[in-house]
C-alpha positions in Angstrom: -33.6 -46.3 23.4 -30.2 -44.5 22.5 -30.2 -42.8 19.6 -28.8 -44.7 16.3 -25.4 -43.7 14.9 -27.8 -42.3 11.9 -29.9 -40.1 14.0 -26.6 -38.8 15.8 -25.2 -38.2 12.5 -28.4 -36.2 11.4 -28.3 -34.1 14.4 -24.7 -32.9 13.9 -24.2 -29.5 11.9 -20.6 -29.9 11.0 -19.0 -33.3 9.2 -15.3 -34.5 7.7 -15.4 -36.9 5.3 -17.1 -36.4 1.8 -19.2 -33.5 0.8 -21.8 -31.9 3.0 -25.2 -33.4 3.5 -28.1 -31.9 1.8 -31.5 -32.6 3.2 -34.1 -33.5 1.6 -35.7 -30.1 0.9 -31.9 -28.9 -0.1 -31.5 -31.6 -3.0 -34.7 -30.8 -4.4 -34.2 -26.9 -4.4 -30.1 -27.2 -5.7 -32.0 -29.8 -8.6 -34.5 -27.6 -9.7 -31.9 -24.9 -10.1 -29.4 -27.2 -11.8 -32.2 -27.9 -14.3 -32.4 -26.8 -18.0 -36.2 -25.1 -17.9 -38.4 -27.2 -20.2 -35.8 -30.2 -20.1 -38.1 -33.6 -19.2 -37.8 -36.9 -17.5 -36.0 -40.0 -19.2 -38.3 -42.9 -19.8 -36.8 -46.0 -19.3 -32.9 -44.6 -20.1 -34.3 -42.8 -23.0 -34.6 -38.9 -23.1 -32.5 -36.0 -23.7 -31.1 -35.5 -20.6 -29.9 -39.1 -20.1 -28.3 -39.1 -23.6 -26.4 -35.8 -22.9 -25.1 -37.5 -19.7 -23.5 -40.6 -21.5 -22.7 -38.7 -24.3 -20.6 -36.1 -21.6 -19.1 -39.4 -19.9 -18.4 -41.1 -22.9 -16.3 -37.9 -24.3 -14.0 -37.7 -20.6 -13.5 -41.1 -20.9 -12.6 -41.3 -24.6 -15.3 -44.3 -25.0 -17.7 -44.5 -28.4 -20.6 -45.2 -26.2 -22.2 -45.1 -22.6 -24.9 -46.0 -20.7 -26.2 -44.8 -17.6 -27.2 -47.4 -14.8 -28.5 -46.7 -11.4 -26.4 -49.5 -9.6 -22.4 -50.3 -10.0 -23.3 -53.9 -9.3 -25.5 -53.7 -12.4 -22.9 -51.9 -14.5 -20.1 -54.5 -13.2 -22.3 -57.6 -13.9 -23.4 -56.5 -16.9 -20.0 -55.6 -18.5 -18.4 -58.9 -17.0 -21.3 -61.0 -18.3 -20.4 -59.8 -21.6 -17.0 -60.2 -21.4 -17.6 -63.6 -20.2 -19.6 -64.8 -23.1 -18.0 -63.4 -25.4 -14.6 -65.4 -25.0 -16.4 -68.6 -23.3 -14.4 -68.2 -20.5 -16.1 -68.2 -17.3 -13.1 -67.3 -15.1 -12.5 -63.4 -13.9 -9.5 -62.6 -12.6 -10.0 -60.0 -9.2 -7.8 -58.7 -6.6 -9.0 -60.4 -3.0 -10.1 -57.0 -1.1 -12.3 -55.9 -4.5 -15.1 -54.9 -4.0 -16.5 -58.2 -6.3 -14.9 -60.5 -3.9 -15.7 -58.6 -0.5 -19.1 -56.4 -0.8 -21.3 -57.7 -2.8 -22.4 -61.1 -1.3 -20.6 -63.2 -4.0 -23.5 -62.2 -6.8 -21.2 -62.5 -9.7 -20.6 -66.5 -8.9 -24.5 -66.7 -7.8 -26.0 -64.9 -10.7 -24.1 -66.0 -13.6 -21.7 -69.0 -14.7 -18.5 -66.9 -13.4 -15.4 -68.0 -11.2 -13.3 -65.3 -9.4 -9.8 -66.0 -9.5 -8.5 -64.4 -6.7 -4.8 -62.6 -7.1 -1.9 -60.8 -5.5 -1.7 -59.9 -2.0 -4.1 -58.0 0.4 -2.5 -54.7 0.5 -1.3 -54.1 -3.0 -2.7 -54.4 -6.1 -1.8 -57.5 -8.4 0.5 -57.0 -11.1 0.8 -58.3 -14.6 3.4 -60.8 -13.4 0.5 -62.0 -11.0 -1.6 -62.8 -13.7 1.2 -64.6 -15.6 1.9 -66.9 -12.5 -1.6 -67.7 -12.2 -1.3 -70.2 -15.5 -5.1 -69.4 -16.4 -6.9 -68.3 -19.5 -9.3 -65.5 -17.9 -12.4 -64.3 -19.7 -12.0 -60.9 -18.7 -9.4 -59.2 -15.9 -10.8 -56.3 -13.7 -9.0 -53.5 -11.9 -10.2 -51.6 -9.3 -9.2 -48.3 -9.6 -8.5 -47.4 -6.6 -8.3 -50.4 -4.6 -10.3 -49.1 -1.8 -10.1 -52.2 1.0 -6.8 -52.2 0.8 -6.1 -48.5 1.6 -7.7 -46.5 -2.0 -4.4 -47.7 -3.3 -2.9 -47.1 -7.2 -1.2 -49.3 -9.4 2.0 -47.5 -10.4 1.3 -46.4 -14.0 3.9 -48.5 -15.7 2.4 -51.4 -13.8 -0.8 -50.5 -15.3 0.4 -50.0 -18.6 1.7 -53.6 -18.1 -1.6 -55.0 -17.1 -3.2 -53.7 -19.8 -0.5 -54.9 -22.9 -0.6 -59.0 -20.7 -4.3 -58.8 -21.4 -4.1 -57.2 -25.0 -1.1 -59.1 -26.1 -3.4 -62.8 -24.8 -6.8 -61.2 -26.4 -8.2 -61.2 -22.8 -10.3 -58.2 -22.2 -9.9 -55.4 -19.7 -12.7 -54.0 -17.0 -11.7 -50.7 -14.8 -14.1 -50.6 -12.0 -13.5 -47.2 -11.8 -16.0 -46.3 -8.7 -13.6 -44.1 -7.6 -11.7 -42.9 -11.1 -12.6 -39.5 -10.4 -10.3 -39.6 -7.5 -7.8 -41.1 -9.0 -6.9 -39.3 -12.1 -4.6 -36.8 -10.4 -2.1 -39.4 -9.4 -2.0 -40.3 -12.5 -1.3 -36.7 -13.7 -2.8 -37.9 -17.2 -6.4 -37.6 -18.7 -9.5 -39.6 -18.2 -9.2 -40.7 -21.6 -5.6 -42.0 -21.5 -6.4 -43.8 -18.4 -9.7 -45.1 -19.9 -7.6 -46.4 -23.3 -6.1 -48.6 -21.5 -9.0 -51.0 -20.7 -12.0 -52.4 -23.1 -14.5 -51.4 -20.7 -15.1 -48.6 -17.8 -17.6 -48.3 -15.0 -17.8 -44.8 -13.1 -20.2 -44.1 -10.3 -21.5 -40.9 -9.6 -22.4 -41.1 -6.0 -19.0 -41.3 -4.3 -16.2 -38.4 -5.4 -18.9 -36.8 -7.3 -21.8 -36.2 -4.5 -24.8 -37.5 -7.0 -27.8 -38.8 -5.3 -27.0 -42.3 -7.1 -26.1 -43.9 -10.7 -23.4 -44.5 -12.5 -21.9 -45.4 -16.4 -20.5 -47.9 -18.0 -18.6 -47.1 -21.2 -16.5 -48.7 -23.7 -17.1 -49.9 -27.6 -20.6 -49.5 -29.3 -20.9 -52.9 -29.3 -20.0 -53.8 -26.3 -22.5 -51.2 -24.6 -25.0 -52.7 -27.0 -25.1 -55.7 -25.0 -24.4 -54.7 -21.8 -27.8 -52.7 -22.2 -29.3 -56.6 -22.7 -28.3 -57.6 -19.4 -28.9 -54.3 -17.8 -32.5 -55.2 -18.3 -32.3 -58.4 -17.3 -30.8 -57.3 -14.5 -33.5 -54.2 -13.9 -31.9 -51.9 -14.6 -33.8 -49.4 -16.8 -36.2 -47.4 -14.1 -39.2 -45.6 -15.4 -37.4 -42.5 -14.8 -34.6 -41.4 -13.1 -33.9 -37.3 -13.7 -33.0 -36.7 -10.0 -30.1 -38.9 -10.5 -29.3 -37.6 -13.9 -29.6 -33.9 -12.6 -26.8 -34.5 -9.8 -24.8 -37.0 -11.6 -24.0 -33.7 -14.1 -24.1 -31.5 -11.4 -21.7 -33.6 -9.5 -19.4 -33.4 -13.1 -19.4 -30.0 -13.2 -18.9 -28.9 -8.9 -16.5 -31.4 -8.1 -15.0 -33.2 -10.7 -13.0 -29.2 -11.2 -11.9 -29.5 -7.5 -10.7 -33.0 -7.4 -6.8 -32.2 -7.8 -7.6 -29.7 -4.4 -9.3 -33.0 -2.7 -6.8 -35.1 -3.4 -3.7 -32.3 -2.2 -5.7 -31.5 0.6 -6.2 -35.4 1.9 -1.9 -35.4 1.5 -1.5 -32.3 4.1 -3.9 -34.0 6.1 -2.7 -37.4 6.2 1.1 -36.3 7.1 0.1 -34.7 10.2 -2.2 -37.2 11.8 0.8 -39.5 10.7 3.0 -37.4 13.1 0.7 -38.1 15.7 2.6 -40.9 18.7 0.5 -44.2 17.8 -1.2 -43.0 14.9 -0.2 -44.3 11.5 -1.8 -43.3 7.7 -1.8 -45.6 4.9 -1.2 -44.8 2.3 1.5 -42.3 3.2 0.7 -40.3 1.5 -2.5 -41.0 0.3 -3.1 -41.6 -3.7 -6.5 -40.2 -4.0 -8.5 -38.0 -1.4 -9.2 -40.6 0.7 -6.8 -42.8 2.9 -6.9 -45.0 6.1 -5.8 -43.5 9.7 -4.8 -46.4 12.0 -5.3 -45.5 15.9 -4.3 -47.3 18.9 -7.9 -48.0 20.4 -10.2 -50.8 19.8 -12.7 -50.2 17.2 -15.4 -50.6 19.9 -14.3 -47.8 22.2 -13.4 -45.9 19.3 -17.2 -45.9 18.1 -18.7 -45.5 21.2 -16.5 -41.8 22.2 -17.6 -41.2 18.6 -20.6 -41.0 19.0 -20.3 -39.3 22.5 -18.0 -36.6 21.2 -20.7 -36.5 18.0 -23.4 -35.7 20.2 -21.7 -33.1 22.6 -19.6 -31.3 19.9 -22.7 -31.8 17.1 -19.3 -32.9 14.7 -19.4 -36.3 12.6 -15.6 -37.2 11.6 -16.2 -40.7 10.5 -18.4 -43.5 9.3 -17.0 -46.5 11.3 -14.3 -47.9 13.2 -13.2 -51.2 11.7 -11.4 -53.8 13.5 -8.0 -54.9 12.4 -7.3 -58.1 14.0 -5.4 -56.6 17.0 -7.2 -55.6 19.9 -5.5 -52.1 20.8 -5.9 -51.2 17.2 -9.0 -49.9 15.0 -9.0 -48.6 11.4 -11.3 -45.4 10.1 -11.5 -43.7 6.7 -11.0 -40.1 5.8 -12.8 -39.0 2.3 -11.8 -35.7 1.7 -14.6 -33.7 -0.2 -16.3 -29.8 0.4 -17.2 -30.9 3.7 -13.5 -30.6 4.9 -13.3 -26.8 3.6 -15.2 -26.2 7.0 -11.7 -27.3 9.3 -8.8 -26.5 9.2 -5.8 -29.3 10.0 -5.1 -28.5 12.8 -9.0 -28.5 13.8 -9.4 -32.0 13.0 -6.7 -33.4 14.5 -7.6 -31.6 17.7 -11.1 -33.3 16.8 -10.1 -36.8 16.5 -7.1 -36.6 19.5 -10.5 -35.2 21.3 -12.3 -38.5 20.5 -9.2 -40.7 21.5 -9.0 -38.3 24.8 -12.8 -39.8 25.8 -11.2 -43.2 25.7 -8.7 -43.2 27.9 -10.3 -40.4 30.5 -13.0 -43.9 30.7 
């Protein structure tokens, strides 16, 4: 059998997107050092280390309370479930390429009495004059911060600001899903907390920009994370312990939360000289974050296939997938710049990928 893109990914010594993978043996030795001696396990999301971990994401994000969660979709639910009973509204208002209405196998409408209203178009992110043409009384509005299907794209932040007074001035509650917030607080050029103050609730993941093994928080009023706790157990959401995740969720705070500003710069050099390249086209342009989209003029099929050819001669992983997009001569990949990047240079990884896109047409 031919190997698995996973097994040619774990046989490759050099990668592009994200940070660098640790093995197994790594994570364990990098946690052990990032530990406090003496400093013991959470029992069911109670414990010292836990606490100072929602107290330390609570603070950055100027919220009264947190709680950690070891699944977004938990967070999410939990804060639109309360959202949702608490105005008696069953109708949340989403933008169509969210990560509610595309990834997650429509659990919100299956698990609880919710209806996504679906707003703006596919490329952009929905405005407060979106919401105002839609005619509905929402129970809670969510932003994805960044919007990631449609290109880790921003709302400008007077548009946000906008957003944020519609929902205020018709007492309809606001939900960041802030996955990615990390990442996106340098276009913003303004603090966690004055991005935070502009919605009720916040959910962060420390997986993604942050390199933690998994978990996330959810943050916003006392109250509020009172009773999102009630739903994170329903939902199952309290393990028996979870200090592996805790360890690298504050280790992820303190290595690469510092260095996000660098990500972000370094995704912008990046993206405007693929975008230079005949045929090849990044969106944004330039990116918002430290991630973008790079569209090249290959079908996704080919392009995964010299992939993972070029992968397995060169021992060098440059991306996760090649999506289609609709057009046959034309395939979509994602570039995450994180420490893994500090190992090329530009020039280096353009070579790389006009390497990859070399294999095609040689057949």
């Amino acid at each position: 059998m031919p190997p698995t893109p996973r097994e040619i990914r774990n046989h490759c010594t050099r990668f592009l997107s994200h940070h660098r993978p640790r093995s197994m043996r790594q994570w364990f030795e990098d946690l052990a050092a990032a530990c406090e001696p003496g400093l013991m396990p959470d029992l069911y999301g109670d414990g010292e280390a836990v606490q100072a971990l929602e107290r330390e994401v609570a603070g950055l994000l100027g919220k009264p309370a947190a709680s950690f969660m070891p699944k977004g979709m938990i967070a999410q639910q939990a804060a639109l479930r309360v959202w949702i009973d608490r105005s008696g509204r069953p109708v949340v208002a989403v933008h169509p390429k969210s990560h509610f209405a595309v990834d997650e196998r429509d659990a919100l409408e299956r698990l609880h009495p919710a209806a996504l209203t679906r707003l703006g178009d596919d490329f952009t992110p929905f405005t407060a004059a979106d919401l105002e043409a839609a005619g509905e009384m929402f129970g809670v509005v969510t932003v994805e911060l960044p919007l990631r299907r449609a290109g880790y794209k921003l709302p400008e932040w007077d548009a946000l600001v906008a957003i944020s007074d519609w929902c205020r001035g018709h007492g309809i509650p606001l939900h960041f899903d802030g996955a990615r917030l990390w990442e996106a607080q340098h276009f913003y050029r303004r603090t966690l907390a004055e991005i935070a103050a502009l919605a009720d609730s916040v959910y962060v993941s420390f997986y993604k920009g942050l390199g933690g093994l998994a978990g996330c928080a959810l943050a916003g009023s006392d109250s509020f994370i009172r009773k999102a706790r009630v739903w994170q157990m329903r939902h199952g959401g309290f393990l028996p312990s979870s200090p592996a995740e805790i360890i690298s969720a504050r280790e992820g705070l303190h290595r690469h939360l510092p260095r996000m500003p660098l990500y972000v710069e370094r995704a912008r050099a990046l993206a405007a000289i693929l975008d230079k390249v005949p045929g090849w086209r990044a969106v944004p342009a330039p990116p918002q974050t430290n991630a973008f989209q790079l569209y090249l003029p290959v079908s996704a099929a080919a392009l995964d296939a010299a992939h993972h050819a070029f992968a397995r001669a060169e021992r060098c992983w440059l991306f996760a997938r090649a999506a289609p997009t609709g057009r046959p001569d034309q395939a979509m990949i994602e570039i995450s710049i994180g420490d893994a990047a500090d190992d090329w240079t530009d020039a280096e990884i353009a070579a790389a990928l006009a390497a990859v896109i070399e294999r095609i047409h040689a057949g």
